[in-house]
C-alpha positions in Angstrom: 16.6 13.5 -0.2 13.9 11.2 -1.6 15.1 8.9 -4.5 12.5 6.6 -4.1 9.0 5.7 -3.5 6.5 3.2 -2.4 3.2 3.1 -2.3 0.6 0.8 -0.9 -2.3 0.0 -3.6 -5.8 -0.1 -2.2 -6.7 2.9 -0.5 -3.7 5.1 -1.5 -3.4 4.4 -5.5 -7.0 2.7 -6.5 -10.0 2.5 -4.7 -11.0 -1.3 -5.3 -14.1 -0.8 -2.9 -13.0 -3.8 -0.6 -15.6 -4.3 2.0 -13.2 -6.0 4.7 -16.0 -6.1 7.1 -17.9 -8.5 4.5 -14.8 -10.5 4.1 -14.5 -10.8 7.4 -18.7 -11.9 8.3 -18.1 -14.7 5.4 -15.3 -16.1 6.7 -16.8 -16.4 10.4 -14.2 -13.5 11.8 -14.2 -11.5 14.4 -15.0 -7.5 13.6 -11.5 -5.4 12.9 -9.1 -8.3 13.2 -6.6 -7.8 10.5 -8.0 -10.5 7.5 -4.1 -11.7 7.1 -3.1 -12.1 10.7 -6.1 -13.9 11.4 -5.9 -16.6 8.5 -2.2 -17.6 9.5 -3.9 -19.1 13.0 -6.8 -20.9 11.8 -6.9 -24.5 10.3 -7.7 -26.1 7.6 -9.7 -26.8 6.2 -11.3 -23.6 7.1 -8.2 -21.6 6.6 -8.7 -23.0 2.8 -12.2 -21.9 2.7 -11.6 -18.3 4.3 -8.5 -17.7 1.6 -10.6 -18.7 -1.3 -13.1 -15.6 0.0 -10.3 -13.2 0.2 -9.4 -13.8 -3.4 -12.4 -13.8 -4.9 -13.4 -10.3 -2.9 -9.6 -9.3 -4.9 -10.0 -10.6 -8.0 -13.8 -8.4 -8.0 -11.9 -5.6 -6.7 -9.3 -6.1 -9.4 -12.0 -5.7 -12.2 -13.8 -2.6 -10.6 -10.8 -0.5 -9.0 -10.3 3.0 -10.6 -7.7 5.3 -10.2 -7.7 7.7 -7.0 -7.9 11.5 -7.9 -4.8 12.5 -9.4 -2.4 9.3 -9.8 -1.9 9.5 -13.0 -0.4 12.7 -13.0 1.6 12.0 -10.3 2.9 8.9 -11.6 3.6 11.4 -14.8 5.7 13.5 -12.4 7.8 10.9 -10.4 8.7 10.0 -13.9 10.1 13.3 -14.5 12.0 13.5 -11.4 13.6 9.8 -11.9 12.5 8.8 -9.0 12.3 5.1 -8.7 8.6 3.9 -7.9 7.7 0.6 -5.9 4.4 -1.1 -4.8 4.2 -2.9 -1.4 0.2 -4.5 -1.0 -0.8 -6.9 1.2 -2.6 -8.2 -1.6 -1.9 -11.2 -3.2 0.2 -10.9 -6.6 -2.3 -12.0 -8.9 -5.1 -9.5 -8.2 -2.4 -6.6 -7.9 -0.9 -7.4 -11.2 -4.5 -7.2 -12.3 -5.4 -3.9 -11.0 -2.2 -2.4 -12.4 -2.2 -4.1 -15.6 -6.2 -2.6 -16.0 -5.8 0.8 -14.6 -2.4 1.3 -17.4 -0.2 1.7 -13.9 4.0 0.8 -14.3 6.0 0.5 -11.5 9.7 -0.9 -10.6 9.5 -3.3 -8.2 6.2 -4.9 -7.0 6.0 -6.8 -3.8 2.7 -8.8 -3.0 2.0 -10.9 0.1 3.6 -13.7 -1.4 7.4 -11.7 -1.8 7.3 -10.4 2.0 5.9 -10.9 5.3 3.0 -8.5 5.4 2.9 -4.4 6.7 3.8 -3.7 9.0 6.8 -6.0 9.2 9.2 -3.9 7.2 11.2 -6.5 5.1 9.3 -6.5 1.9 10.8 -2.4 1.8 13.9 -3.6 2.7 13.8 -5.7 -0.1 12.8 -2.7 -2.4 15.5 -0.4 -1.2 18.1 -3.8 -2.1 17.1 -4.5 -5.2 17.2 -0.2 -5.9 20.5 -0.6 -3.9 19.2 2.4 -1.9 19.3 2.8 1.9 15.6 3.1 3.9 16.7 6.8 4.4 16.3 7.9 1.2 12.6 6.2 0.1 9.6 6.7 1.6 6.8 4.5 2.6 3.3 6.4 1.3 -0.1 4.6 2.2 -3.3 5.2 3.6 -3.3 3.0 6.8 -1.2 2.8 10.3 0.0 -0.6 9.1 1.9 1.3 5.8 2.9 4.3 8.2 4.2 1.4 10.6 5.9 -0.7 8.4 7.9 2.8 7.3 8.8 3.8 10.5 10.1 0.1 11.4 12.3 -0.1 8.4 13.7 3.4 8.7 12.0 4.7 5.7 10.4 8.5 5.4 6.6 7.7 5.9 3.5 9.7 4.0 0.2 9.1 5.1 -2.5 9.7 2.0 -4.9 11.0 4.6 -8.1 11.6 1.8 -10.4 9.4 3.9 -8.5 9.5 7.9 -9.0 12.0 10.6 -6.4 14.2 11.2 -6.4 13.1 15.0 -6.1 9.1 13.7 -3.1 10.2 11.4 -0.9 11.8 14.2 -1.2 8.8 16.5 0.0 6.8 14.0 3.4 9.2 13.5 3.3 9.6 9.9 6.4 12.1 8.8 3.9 13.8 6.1 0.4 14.1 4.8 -1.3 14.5 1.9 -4.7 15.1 1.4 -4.8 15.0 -2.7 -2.9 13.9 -5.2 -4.3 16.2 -7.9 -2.4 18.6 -6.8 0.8 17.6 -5.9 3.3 20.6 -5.3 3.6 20.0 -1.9 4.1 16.5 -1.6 7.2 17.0 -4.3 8.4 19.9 -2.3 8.4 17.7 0.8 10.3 14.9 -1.4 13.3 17.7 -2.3 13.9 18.1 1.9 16.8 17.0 3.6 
């Protein structure tokens, strides 16, 4: 049984619009490289450069990003239930805290990029479950992108896939245990929660 959850933010509980094919054409990337992964090998001082562009496209992200269909109420319900309720971003703190703070969103435990090595290495959920002193088993990892899915599955966590904007094709390669198309209506997903 569930007891937890954690969610990823952009994508799966706001829609900042990132453009992460911009980011990437300002900072002199190559296309689909993952932004963090790549910025850990360059130098500086571009590396300084090509950090400052990430944060600013965050911090503009921050001040647009709405709610995605139905969080709220969702939110509303895991409250409820008692469930505990985590966020794990790749995002740095300072625009997540933002986007929360704006968007009226309260959550137990937040862990940014600079708390954890990023998804899909599990150990920022490791570090969830230990400060919930819950096992993996019993949360579960909900996001909208492999590297959420993956960093579930590698930390022996329940995985959700919030498949809104995926192909269904893309999700099962990626071995998600559930999906979810909508959170506005819900009953399913909390029915799937309840299973052993």
């Amino acid at each position: 049984m569930i007891r937890g959850l954690i969610f990823d933010l952009d994508g799966t509980l706001v829609d900042s619009g990132l453009d992460f094919d911009q980011m990437r054409r300002e900072m002199g990337l190559p296309e689909k490289q993952p932004i963090l992964e790549a910025l850990a090998h360059l130098t500086e001082p571009r590396r300084s450069e090509c950090w400052a562009i990430l944060e600013r496209h965050e911090r503009e992200g921050a001040e647009r990003a709405t709610l995605m269909p139905g969080v709220a109420e969702l939110m509303d319900s895991l409250a409820e239930r008692d469930l505990r309720r985590a966020v794990f971003t790749r995002n740095g703190r300072e625009a997540t805290l933002l986007t929360l703070g704006r968007l009226g969103l309260s959550f137990d435990t937040i862990v940014a990029r600079e708390d954890a090595p990023a998804k899909p290495d599990p150990t920022g959920i490791w570090k969830i479950c230990e400060s919930w002193g819950l096992r993996p088993d019993e949360v579960a990892m909900v996001g909208d992108y492999r590297f959420d899915i993956e960093a579930g599955r590698n930390a022996g966590a329940r995985t959700v896939c919030y498949a809104a904007r995926r192909r269904l094709a893309e999700i099962e390669t990626w071995g998600a245990g559930f999906a979810v198309q909508c959170f506005s209506r819900p009953e399913e997903f909390l029915a799937w929660l309840d299973t052993p």
